[in-house]
C-alpha positions in Angstrom: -47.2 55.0 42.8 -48.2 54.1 39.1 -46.3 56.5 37.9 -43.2 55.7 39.5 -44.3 51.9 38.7 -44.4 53.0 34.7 -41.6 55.3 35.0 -39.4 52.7 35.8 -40.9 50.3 33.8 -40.1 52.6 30.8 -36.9 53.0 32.0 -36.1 49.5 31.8 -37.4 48.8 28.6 -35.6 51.8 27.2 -32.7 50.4 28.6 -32.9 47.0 27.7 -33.4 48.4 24.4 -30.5 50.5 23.9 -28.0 48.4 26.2 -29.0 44.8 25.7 -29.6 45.0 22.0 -28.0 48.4 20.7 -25.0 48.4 22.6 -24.2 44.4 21.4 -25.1 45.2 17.6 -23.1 48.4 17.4 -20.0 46.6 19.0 -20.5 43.4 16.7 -20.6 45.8 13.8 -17.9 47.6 14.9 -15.3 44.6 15.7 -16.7 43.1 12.3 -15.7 46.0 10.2 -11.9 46.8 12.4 -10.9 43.3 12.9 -12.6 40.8 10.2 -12.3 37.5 10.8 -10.7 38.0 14.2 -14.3 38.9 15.5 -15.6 35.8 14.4 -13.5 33.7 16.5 -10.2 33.2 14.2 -11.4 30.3 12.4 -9.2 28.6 10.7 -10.2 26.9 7.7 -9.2 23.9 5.6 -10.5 23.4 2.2 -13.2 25.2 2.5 -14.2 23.8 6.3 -13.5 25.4 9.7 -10.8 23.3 11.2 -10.2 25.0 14.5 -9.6 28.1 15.7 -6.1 29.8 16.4 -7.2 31.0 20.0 -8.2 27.2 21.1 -6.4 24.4 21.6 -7.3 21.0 20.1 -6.5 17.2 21.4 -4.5 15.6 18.2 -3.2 12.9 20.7 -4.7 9.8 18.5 -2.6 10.5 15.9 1.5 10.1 16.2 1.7 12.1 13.2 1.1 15.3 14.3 2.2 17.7 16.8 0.9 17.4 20.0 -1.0 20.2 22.2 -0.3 21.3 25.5 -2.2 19.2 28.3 -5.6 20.6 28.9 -7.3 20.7 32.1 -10.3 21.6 30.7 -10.4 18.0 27.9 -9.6 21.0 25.2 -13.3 21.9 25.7 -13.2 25.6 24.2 -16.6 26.6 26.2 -15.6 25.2 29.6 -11.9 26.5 30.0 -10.0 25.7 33.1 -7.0 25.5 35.4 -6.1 22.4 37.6 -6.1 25.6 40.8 -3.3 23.2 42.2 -0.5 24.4 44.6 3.2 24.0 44.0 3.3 22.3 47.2 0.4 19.7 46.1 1.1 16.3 45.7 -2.0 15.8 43.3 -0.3 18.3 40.9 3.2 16.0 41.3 1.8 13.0 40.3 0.3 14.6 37.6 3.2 16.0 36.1 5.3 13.2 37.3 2.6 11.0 35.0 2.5 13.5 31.6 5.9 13.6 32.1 6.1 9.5 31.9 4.1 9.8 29.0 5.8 12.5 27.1 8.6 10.1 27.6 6.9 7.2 26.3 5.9 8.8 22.9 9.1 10.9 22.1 11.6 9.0 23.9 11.9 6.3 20.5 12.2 9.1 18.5 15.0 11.6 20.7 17.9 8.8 22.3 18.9 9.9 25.3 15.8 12.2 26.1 15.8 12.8 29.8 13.1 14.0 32.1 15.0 17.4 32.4 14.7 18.1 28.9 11.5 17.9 28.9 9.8 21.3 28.1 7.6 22.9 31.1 4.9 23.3 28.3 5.1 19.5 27.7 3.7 18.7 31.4 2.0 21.9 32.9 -1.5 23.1 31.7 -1.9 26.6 30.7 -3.9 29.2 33.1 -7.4 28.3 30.4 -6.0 25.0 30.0 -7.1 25.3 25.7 -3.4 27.3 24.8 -2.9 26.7 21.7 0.9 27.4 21.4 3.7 25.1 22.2 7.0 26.7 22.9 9.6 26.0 20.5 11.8 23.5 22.2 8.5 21.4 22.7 7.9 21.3 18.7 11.8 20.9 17.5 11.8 17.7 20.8 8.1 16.8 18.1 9.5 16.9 15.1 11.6 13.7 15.1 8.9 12.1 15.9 6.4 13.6 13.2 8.8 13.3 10.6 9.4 9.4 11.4 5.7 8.7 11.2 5.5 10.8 8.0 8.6 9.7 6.9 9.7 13.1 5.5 13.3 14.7 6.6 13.1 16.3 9.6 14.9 19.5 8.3 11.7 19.7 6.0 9.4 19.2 9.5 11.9 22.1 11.2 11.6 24.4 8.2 7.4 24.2 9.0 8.6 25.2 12.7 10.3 27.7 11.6 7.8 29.2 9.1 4.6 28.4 11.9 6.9 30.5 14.8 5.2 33.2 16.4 7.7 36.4 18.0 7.0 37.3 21.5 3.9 39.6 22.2 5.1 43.1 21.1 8.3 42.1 20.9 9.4 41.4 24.8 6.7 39.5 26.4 6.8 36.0 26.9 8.0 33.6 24.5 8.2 32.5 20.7 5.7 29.9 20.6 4.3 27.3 17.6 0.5 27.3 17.1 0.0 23.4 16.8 -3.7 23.8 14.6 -1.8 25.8 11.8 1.3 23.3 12.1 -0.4 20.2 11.7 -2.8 21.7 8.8 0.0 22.7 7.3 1.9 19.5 8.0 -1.1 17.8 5.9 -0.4 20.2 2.9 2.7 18.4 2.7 2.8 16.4 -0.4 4.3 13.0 0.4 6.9 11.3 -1.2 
C-alpha cells in the first residue's frame, strides 16, 4: 500500500510539474514570441501609459465628448463579464431597452433633428453576449459623431474621416459586421489638435 501511496504521489508531483507549471510557461512563451503584444492582453497605450485594451470595453459615459460604448451588463468590469440571460419575451429586458433607448435619445437627439426611436442602432440599446464589446457598429458612431464634433467643436467631416480611418472589415471578410472600436476612437479623437 505504500508503494502505491508513493507511486501516485510521484505521479502527481510529476504531473503538477510538467502540466501546471511546464505546460503554462511553454504556452506563455510560445504566444509571446507568435503573437507579441496580442498575448499580453492588446493594451493599448497612450503616451507612454496603458489606456485600455482593444478586446474590453470601457464606460466613457461622463464625458459628452467622446464616443460612447455599447451598454454593459457587466458595469464594463473586464474580469466579471456578463449577459443580462433575459428572454425576448421578458418584460425586464423591455424596460430596459425601452429606458437606454430613452436615454440614447436624450443625449444624441440635440445633436441629430428628427432622430427617432427606429433609427436607433440595436448596438445602441442591447448588451453584447460578455457585455465589455468594445466595437460599436458604424451607424451607431456616424448617429455619435454630431454630437462629438459639437462638444469639440471640430467639423464633423473631420470626426467621420476618424470613423472611417478607426473602421474595422468584417471577420475574414463575411462574418458579422464592420464595427468602430470606441478606445482607439476616442484616443485618437484626443490626438486631435484643436482649433
Amino acid at each position: 500500500m505504500r508503494r502505491d501511496i508513493r507511486t501516485a504521489a510521484a505521479a502527481l508531483l510529476i504531473l503538477t510539474i510538467l502540466l501546471g507549471f511546464g505546460y503554462s510557461l511553454a504556452l506563455t512563451g510560445i504566444s509571446q514570441v507568435l503573437f507579441g503584444d496580442r498575448a499580453d492582453g492588446s493594451r493599448v497605450t497612450d503616451e507612454g501609459r496603458v489606456a485600455g485594451s482593444k478586446l474590453i470595453g470601457q464606460d466613457f459615459s461622463d464625458d459628452d465628448s467622446y464616443f460612447q460604448s455599447r451598454p454593459s451588463a457587466s458595469g464594463y468590469a473586464g474580469d466579471a463579464t456578463a449577459f443580462s440571460n433575459l428572454g425576448p419575451n421578458s418584460r425586464r429586458l423591455a424596460r430596459q431597452l425601452s429606458a437606454r433607448a430613452d436615454a440614447y435619445l436624450k443625449l444624441e437627439g440635440p445633436y441629430n433633428a428628427g432622430l427617432t426611436r427606429a433609427e436607433i442602432p440595436p448596438d445602441a440599446v442591447m448588451t453584447s453576449a460578455s457585455g465589455v464589446d468594445p466595437m460599436i457598429s458604424v451607424a451607431n458612431a456616424r448617429i455619435q459623431a454630431n454630437r462629438v464634433a459639437a462638444v469639440r467643436e471640430m467639423p464633423v467631416a473631420e470626426v467621420d474621416a476618424l470613423i472611417d480611418e478607426h473602421t474595422t472589415g468584417r471577420g475574414l471578410g463575411f462574418l458579422g459586421e464592420p464595427g468602430v472600436n470606441v478606445l482607439e476612437l476616442n484616443l485618437a479623437l484626443d490626438g486631435v489638435e484643436p482649433r
